[in-house]
C-alpha positions as CSV (number, residue, x, y, z in Angstrom):
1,X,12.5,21.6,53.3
2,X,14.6,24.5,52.4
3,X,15.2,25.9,48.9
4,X,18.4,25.7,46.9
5,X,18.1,29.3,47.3
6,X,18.2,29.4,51.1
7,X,20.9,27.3,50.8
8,X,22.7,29.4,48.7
9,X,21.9,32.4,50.8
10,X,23.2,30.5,53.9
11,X,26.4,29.8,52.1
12,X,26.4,33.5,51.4
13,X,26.3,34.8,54.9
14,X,28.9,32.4,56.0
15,X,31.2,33.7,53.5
16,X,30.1,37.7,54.3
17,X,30.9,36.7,57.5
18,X,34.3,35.2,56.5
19,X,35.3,37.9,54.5
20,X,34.8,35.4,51.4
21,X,33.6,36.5,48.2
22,X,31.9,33.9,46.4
23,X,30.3,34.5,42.1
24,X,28.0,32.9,41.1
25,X,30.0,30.4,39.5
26,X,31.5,28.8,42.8
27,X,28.2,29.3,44.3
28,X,26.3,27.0,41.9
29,X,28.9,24.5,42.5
30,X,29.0,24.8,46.4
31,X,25.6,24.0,46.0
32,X,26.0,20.9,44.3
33,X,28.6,19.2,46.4
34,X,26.5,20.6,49.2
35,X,23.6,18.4,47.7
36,X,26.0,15.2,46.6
37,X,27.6,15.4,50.2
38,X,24.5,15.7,51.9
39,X,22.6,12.5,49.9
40,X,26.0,10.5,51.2
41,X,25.4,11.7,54.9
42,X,21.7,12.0,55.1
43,X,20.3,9.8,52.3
44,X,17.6,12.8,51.8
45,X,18.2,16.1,49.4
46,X,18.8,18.9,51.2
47,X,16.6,20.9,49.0
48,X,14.3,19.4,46.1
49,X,14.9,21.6,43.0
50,X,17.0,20.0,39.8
51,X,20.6,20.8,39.5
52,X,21.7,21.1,35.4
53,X,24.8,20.3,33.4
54,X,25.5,23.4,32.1
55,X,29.0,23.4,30.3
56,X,30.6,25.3,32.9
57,X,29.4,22.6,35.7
58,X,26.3,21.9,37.5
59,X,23.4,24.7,37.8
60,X,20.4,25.3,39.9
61,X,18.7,27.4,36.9
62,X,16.4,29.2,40.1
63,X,19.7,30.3,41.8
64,X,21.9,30.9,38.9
65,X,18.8,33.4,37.9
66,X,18.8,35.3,41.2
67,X,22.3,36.3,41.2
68,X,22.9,36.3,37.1
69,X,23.1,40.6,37.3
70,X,26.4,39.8,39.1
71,X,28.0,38.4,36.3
72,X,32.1,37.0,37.1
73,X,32.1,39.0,39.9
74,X,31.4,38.4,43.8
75,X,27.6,38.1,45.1
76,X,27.3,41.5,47.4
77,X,24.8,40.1,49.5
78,X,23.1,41.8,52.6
79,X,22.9,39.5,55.4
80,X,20.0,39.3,57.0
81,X,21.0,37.1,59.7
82,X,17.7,34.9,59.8
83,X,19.2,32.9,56.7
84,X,19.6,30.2,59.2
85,X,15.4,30.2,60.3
86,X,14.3,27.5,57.8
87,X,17.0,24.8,58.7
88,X,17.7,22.2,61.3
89,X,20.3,22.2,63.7
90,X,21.9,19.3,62.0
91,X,21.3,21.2,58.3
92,X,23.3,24.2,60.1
93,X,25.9,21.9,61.5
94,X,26.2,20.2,58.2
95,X,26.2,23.4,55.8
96,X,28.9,24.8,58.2
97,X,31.2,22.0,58.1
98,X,30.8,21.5,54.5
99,X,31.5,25.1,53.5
100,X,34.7,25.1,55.9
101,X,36.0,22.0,53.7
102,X,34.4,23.2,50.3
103,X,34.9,27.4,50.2
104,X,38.7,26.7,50.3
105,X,38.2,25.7,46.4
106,X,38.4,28.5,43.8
107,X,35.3,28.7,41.6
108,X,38.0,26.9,38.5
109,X,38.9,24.4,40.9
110,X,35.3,23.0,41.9
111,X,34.3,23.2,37.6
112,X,37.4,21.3,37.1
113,X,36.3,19.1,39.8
114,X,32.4,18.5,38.9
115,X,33.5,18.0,35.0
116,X,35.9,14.7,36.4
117,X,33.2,13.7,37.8
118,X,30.4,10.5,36.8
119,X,27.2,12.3,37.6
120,X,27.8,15.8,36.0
121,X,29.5,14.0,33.0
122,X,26.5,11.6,31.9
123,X,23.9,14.3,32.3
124,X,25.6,16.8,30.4
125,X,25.9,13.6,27.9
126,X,22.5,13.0,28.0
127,X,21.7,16.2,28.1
128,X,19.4,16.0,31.0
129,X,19.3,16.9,34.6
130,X,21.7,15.3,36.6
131,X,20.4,12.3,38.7
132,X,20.4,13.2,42.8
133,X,20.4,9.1,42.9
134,X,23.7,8.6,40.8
135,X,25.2,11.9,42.9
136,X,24.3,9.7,46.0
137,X,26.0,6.2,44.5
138,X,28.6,8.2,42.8
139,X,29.7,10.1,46.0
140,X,29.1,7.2,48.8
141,X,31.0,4.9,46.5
142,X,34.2,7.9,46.5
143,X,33.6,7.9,50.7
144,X,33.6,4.1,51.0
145,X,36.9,4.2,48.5
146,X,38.6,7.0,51.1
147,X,37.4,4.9,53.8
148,X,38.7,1.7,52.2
149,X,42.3,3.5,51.7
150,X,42.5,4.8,55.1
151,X,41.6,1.5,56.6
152,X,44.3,-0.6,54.7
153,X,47.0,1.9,55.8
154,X,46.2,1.5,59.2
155,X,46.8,-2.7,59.0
C-alpha cells in the first residue's frame, strides 16, 4: 500500500508537470479528498496513515513535516519520475482524475471546503483524528445526494 507521502509526491509531479504550484497547505488537503474520494470509490484507504484536524483543515502530520521548510510558499519538488512505481494502474488512473477535478481549487478554497464539512468538523470537536469510516459515510452519502439530484432532473 502506498504512503500518504507517495501520494503526496505523486500529486506533486503531476502539478510540476502542469506547471502547478501546490504549498503545503493545498497539498494536505488534496490528500484528504484524495483519501475521502477514494474510500467512496474503492471502499479501501489509499494509504493507512491518520489524517488530523488541525485548525487550518485536515493534516497528515508525516507529510505536513516533510514539506514544513516550505512554509506559504509552493513545494519546489524534483521529479523523479518513478513517483508512479508503488501504485496500481487503477491508483494512477484514480489519482489523475482526481487531481484534474481537485487541483482547480485554491489552497483557501479546499480549507473552506473541509471546515463545512461533517468528518473534519467532529474530529476537530473531539479533538481526535478524523474517522476514515465517517469520511467514507460522509462522502458516499454527498455522491448518492448528487446522484439522487441528477436522476430526478432527468424524470
Amino acid at each position: 500500500m502506498p504512503t500518504a507521502l507517495d501520494v503526496a509526491k505523486y500529486i506533486l509531479s503531476i502539478a510540476n508537470k502542469d506547471g502547478d504550484f501546490i504549498s503545503n497547505l493545498k497539498l494536505q488537503k488534496l490528500l484528504y479528498y484524495a483519501q475521502a474520494w477514494y474510500l467512496v470509490n474503492y471502499e479501501m484507504t489509499l494509504f493507512n496513515e491518520p489524517i488530523e484536524a488541525w485548525e487550518l483543515g485536515p493534516v497528515v502530520k508525516s507529510v505536513y513535516s516533510e514539506f514544513k521548510k516550505f512554509k506559504a510558499s509552493p513545494i519546489k519538488y524534483k521529479s523523479t519520475n518513478n513517483e508512479d512505481k508503488v501504485f496500481t494502474k487503477d491508483q494512477i488512473c484514480y489519482l489523475n482524475e482526481f487531481y484534474d477535478v481537485f487541483s482547480k481549487f485554491t489552497a483557501h478554497e479546499l480549507v473552506n471546503m473541509t471546515h463545512n464539512d461533517y468528518p473534519w468538523k467532529k474530529a476537530f470537536q473531539d479533538k481526535r483524528d478524523i474517522s476514515p469510516n465517517e469520511m467514507k459515510k460522509y462522502y458516499s452519502n454527498i455522491l448518492k445526494e448528487h446522484i439522487g439530484k441528477c436522476n430526478g432532473k432527468k424524470e
